[in-house]
PALOTI-274358 format. One record per residue (C-alpha): x, y, z; residue in one letter. Coordinates in steps of 0.05 Angstrom, whole numbers, always signed. Layout:
X  Y  Z  r
X  Y  Z  A .
...
! end
This chain:
X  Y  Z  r
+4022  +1671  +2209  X .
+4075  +1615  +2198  X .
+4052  +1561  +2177  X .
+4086  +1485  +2194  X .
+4092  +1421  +2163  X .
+4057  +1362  +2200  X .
+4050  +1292  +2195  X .
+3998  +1256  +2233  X .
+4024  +1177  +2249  X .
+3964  +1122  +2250  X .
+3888  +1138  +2228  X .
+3847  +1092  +2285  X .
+3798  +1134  +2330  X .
+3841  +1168  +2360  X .
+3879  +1189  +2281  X .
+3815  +1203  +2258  X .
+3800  +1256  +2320  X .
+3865  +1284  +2309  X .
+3865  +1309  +2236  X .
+3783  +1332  +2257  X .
+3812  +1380  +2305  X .
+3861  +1405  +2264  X .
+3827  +1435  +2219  X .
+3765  +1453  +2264  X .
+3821  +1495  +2304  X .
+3861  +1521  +2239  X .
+3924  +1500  +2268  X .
+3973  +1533  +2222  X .
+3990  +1474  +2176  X .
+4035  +1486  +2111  X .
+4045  +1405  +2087  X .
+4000  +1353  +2120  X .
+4025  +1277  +2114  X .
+3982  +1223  +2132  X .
+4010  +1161  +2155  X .
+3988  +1088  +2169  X .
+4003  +1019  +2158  X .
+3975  +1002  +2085  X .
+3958  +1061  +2030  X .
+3890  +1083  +2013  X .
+3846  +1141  +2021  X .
+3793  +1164  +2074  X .
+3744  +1202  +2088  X .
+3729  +1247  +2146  X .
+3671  +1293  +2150  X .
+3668  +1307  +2068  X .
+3744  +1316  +2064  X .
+3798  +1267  +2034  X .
+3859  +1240  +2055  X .
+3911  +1212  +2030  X .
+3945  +1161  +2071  X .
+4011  +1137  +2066  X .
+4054  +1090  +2093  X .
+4126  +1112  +2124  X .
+4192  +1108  +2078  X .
+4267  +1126  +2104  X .
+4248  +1197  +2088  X .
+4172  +1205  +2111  X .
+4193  +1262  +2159  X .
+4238  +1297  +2112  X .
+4226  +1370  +2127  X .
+4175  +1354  +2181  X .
+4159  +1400  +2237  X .
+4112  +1366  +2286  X .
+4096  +1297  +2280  X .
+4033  +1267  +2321  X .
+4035  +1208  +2332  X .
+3964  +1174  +2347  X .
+3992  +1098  +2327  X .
+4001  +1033  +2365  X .
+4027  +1020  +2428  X .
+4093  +977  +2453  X .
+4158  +953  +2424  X .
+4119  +946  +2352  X .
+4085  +1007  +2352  X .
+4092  +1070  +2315  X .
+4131  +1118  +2360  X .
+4174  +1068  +2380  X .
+4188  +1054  +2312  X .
+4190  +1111  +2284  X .
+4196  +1172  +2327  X .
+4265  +1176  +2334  X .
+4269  +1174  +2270  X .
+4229  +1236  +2259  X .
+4268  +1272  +2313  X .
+4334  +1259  +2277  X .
+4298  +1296  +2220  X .
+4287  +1355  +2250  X .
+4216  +1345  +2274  X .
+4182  +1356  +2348  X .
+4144  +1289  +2369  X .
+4081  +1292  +2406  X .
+4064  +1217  +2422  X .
+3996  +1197  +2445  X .
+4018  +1127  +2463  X .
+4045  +1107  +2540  X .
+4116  +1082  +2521  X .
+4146  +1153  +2537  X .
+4103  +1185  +2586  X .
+4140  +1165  +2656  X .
+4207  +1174  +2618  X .
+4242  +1231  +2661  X .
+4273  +1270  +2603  X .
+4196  +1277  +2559  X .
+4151  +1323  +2590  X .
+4079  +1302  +2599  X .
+4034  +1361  +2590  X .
+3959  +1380  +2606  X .
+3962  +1451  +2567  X .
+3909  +1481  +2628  X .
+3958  +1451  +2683  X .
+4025  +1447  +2665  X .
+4040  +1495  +2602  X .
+4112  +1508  +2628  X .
+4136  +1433  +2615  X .
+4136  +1448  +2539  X .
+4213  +1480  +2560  X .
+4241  +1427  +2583  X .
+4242  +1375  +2512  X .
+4290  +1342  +2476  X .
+4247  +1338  +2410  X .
+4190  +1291  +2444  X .
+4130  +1303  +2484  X .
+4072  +1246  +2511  X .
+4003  +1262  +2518  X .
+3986  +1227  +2584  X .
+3928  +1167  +2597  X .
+3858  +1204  +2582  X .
+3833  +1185  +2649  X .
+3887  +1223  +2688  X .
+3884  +1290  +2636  X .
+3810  +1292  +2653  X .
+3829  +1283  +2727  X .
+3886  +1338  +2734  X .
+3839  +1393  +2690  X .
+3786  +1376  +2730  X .
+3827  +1389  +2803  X .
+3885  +1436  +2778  X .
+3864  +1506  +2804  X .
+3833  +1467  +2873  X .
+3905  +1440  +2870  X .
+3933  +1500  +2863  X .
+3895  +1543  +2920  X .
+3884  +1489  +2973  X .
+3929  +1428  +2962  X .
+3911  +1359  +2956  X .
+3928  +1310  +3003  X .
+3892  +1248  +2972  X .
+3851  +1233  +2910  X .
+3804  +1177  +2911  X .
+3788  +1157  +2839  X .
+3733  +1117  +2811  X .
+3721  +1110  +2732  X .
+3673  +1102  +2685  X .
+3702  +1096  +2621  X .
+3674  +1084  +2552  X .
+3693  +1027  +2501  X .
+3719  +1079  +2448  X .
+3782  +1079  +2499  X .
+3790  +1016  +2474  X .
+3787  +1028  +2398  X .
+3745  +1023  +2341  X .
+3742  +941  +2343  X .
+3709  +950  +2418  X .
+3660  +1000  +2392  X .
+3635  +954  +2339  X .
+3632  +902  +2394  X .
+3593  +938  +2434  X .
+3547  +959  +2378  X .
+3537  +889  +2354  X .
+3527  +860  +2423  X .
+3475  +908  +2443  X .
+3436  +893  +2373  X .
+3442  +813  +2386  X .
+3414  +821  +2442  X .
+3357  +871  +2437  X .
+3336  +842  +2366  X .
+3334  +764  +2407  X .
+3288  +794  +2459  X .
+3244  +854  +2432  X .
+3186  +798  +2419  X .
+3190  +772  +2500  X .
+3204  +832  +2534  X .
+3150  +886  +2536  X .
+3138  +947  +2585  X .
+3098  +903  +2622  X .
+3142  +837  +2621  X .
+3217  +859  +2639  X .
+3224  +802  +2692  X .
+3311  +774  +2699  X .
+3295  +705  +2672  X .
+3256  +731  +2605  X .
+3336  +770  +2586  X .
+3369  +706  +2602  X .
+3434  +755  +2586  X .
+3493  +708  +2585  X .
+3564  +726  +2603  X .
+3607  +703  +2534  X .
+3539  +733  +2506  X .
+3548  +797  +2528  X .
+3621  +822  +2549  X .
+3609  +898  +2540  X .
+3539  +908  +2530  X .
+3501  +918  +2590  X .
+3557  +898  +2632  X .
+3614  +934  +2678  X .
+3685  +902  +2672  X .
+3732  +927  +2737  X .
+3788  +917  +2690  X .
+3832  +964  +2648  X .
+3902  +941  +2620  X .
+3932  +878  +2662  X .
+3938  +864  +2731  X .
+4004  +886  +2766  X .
+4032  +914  +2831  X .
+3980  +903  +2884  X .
+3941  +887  +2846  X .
+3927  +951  +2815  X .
+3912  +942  +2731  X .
+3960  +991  +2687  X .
+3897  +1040  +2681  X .
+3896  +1045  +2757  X .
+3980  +1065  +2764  X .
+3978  +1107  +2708  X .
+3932  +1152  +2746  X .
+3977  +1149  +2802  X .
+4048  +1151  +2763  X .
+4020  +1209  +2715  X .
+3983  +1256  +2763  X .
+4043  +1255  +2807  X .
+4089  +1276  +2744  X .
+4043  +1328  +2717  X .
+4032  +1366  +2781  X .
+4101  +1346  +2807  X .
+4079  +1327  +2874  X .
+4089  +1248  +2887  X .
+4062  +1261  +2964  X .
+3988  +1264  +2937  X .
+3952  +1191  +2959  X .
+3929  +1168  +2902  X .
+3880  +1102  +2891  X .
+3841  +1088  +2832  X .
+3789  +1039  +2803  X .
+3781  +1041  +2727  X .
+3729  +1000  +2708  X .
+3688  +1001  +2631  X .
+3619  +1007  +2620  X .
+3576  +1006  +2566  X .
+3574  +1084  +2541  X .
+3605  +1090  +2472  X .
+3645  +1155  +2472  X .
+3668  +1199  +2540  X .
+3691  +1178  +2610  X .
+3653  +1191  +2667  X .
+3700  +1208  +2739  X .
+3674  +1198  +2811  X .
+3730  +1232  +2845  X .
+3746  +1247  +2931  X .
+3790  +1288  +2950  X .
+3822  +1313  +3013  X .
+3854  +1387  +3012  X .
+3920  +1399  +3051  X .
+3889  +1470  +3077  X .
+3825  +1485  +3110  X .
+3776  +1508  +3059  X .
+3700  +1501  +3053  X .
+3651  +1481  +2999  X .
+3633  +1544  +2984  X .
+3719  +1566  +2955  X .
+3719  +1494  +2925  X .
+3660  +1510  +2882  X .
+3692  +1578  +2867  X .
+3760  +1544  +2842  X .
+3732  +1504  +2801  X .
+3684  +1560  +2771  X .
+3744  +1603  +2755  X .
+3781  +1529  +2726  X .
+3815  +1536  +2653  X .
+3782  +1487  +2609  X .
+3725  +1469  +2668  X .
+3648  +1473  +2654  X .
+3614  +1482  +2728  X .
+3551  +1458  +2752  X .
+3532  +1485  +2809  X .
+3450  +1463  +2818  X .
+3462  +1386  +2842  X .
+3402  +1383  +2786  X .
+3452  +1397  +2728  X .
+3483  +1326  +2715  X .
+3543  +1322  +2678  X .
+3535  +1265  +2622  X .
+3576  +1221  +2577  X .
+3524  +1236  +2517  X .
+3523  +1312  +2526  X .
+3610  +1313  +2532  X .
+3614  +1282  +2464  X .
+3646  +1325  +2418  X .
+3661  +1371  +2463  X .
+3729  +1402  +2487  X .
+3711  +1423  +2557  X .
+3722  +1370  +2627  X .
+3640  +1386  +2649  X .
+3644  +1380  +2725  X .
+3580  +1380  +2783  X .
+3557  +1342  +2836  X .
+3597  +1382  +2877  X .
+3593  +1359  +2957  X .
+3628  +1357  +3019  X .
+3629  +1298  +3067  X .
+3599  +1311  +3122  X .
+3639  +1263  +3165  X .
+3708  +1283  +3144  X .
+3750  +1349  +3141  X .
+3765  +1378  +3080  X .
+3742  +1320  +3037  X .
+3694  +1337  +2976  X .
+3664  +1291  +2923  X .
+3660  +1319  +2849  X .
+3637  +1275  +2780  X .
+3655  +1300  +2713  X .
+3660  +1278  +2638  X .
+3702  +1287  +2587  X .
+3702  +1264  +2514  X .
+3764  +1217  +2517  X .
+3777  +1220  +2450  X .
+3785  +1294  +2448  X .
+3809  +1326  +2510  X .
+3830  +1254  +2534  X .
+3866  +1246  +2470  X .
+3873  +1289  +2402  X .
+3858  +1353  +2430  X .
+3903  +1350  +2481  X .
+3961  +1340  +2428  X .
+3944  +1381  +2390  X .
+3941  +1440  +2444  X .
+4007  +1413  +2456  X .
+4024  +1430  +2375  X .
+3997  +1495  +2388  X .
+4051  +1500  +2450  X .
+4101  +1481  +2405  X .
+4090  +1526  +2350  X .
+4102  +1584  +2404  X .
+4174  +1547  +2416  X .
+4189  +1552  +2337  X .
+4166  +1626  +2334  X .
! end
């Protein structure tokens, strides 16, 4: 097998996840460079790396570089991955600063495998709240149509990096640790918690709020699930609305999605699509809950609660999970490496 030379850009969460499913899928690596913004070494699941920071010739001889860095006009791909194009390598940039562009493809491997044609030497993973989405509804998509998605997220603070996750850890121990004397099976009444707002800004809360308010007052998390899912299916006639909100689960998203098909179809050929779904775990028995907790780790999109409205045509509710940090993020790139490598061949 031929093997390639790959350089993995920024070691947060998302870093981290990447390099883990490289080598849990064997991807066929020849040189692996590790880059971030200061030297040192780290550990991930008993193995070593070294990490190193980027000099005029970091991507020397490169073939694919993922990049899993910081956003915006200082971050890593912006900075650096034309740079590593003019050196011969394929970019595959987790970030958002490319993904609407019209000349770099954005590709859900299950949905959309025939974008990987079209590059120029760059390629964006989309917003892990829309690649959940579009696995999720691809083949019901394909068969029936979809003339509106209603969207409604659940999304957990590891979206938001590793400082949010300690946050959310430390809040929920402040908290617990300044009560556990007071409240007791027996004495859980509102005024005993006391839980204050600037106390308590992830742990047991719900903030409507992803990314910054903009047109409509729709937050960036809300378009990009518009602006995305109508790029990857390449279909801007589907209605899409969203609200993103983030809740207190550590790791995985959780999706309460409606749709409307553009064809007649019944309950019975939606649960069918989805059972014959690349990538898709069904539930069928209404008893079989998707969870957060149970996606973790996992590469599938789990999908159930299954239903049709009763007062509406054609419309169907669905919930499913994904772990954000894999499918959502570095497995999604990486299946995107695994794309490319069958360009190169």
């Amino acid at each position: 097998m031929k093997k390639y030379n790959v350089a993995v850009v920024g070691v947060g969460m998302v870093g981290i996840e990447m390099l883990r499913v490289l080598k849990q899928r064997n991807f066929p690596i020849g040189e692996l460079r590790v880059f971030a913004r200061r030297e040192r070494d780290i550990n991930i699941d008993g193995e070593t790396y070294s990490i190193k920071t980027i000099a005029p010739d970091s991507f020397k001889n490169i073939d694919i570089a993922l990049f899993a860095g910081t956003e915006g006009e200082k971050g890593a791909a912006v900075s650096f991955a034309q740079q590593a194009i003019d050196n011969g390598a394929i970019v595959i940039d987790n970030g958002a600063d490319f993904r609407l562009h019209s000349d770099v493809p954005l590709i859900v491997p299950e949905v959309n495998p025939q974008a990987i044609k079209k590059h120029r030497g760059l390629f964006a993973n989309p917003n892990c709240t829309t690649i959940q989405m579009v696995t999720a509804l691809n083949e019901i998509y394909k068969r029936f149509g979809l003339e509106q998605i209603i969207l409604v997220s659940f999304q957990a603070v590891s979206g938001a990096g590793r400082k949010a996750v300690e946050q959310l850890w430390e809040e929920t121990e402040r908290v617990v640790t300044s009560h556990k004397l007071q409240a007791t099976s027996k004495n859980l009444e509102p005024e005993t918690w006391n839980l204050k707002p600037e106390a308590c800004k992830l742990a047991f809360n719900a903030i409507p709020q992803i990314g910054s308010f903009g047109k409509h007052n729709y937050t960036t998390e809300e378009w990009k699930t518009v602006k995305e899912t109508h790029k990857i299916f390449e279909d801007s006639s589907i209605k899409i609305t969203s609200t993103c909100a983030r809740v207190p689960v550590f790791n995985s998203h959780s999706e309460s999605i409606y749709i409307r098909t553009k064809k007649d179809t019944s309950l019975e050929n939606i649960e069918q699509a989805l059972k014959e779904s690349e990538g898709i775990i069904f539930f069928k028995n209404p008893q079989d809950l998707p969870l957060p907790l149970n996606a973790q780790g996992k590469d599938e999109v789990f999908v159930g609660r299954l239903r049709e409205d009763p007062f509406n045509k054609n419309c169907f509710w669905l919930w499913c999970v994904s772990d954000n940090l894999r499918k959502g993020a570095a497995l999604n790139a990486v299946q995107i490496a695994e794309l490319v490598c069958e360009i190169l061949n």
